[in-house]
Structure formats: structure tokens, C-alpha cells
C-alpha positions in Angstrom: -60.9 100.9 -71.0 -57.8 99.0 -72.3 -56.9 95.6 -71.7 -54.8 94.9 -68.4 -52.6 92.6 -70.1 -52.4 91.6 -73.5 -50.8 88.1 -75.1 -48.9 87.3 -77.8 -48.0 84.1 -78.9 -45.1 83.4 -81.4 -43.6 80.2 -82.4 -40.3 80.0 -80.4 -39.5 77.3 -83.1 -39.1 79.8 -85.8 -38.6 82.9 -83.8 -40.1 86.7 -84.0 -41.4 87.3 -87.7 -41.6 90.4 -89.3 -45.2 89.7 -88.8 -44.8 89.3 -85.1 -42.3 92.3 -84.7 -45.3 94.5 -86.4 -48.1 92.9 -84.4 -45.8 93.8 -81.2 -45.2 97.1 -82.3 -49.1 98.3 -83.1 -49.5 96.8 -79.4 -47.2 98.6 -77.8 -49.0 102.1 -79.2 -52.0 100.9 -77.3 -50.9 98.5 -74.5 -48.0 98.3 -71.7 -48.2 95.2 -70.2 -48.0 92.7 -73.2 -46.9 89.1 -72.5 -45.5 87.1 -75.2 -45.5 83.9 -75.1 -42.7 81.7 -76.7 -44.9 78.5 -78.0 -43.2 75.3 -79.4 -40.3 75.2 -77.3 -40.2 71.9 -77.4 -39.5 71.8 -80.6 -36.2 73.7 -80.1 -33.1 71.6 -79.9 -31.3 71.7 -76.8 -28.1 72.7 -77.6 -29.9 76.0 -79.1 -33.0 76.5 -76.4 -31.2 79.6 -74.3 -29.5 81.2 -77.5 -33.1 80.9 -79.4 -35.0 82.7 -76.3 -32.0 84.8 -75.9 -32.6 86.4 -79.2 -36.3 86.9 -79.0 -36.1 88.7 -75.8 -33.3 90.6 -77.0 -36.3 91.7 -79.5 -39.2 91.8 -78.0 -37.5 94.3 -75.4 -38.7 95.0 -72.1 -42.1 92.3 -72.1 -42.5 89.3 -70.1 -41.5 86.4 -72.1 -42.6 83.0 -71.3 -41.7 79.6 -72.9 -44.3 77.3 -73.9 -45.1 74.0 -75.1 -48.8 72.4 -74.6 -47.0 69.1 -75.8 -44.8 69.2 -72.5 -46.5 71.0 -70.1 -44.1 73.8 -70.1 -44.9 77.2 -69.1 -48.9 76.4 -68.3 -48.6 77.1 -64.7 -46.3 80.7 -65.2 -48.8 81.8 -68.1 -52.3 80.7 -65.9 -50.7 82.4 -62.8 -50.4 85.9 -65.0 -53.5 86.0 -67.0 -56.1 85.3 -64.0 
């Protein structure tokens, strides 16, 4: 039985790897629902936060995305509240 949901974290610092891009891929040939999760927001300057998230989503396609930053508290709620 495959998983319900499956997460992916990348560092939103850096944005999607060719690493990430392949991991997303050979998920999506065994998994629908994947969630990937945008880590290190925080250490995104603010001037380039929207365009930075812009451009993963724009490549990781039709998944949830969710920013994320254990440092401040971002996106802890919105990622418990879809993995439970």
C-alpha cells in the first residue's frame, strides 16, 4: 500500500537542485500527493522571498508547497495540520 502523502524537503535558500528535481520526479512515478516543503526561508532576503517561492512552485508543478523555517516558527502549524 503506498504512502498517503509523501514529503520533500528542499532548501528554499538555494532552491530545487537537479538532485531535488530527480528525487521529485522518481516520486511522482509512485506517489500523488507529495508535499514539499520549502525549509530555510528565513534565510531568504525579503526583497526576494515571493520571487524565490515563485520559482520553485513554478517547478515543482501541481504539489503543495509549504514554507518553512524551524528557526522562526514558520510553516510548523500548516505542515503538522497535513501530515497527521
Amino acid at each position: 500500500m503506498p504512502a498517503k502523502k509523501i514529503v520533500l524537503i528542499i532548501d528554499a535558500s538555494v532552491g530545487l537542485t537537479r538532485d531535488d528535481l530527480d528525487m521529485l520526479h522518481s516520486l511522482e512515478e509512485h506517489q500523488k500527493n507529495i508535499i514539499v516543503v520549502a525549509n530555510k526561508v528565513d534565510k531568504i532576503k525579503p526583497a526576494k522571498y515571493q520571487e524565490q517561492l515563485k520559482a520553485i512552485k513554478e517547478l515543482i508543478g501541481v504539489h503543495q508547497i509549504i514554507p518553512f523555517s524551524a528557526k522562526d516558527k514558520i510553516g510548523d502549524v500548516e505542515l503538522l495540520k497535513e501530515i497527521l
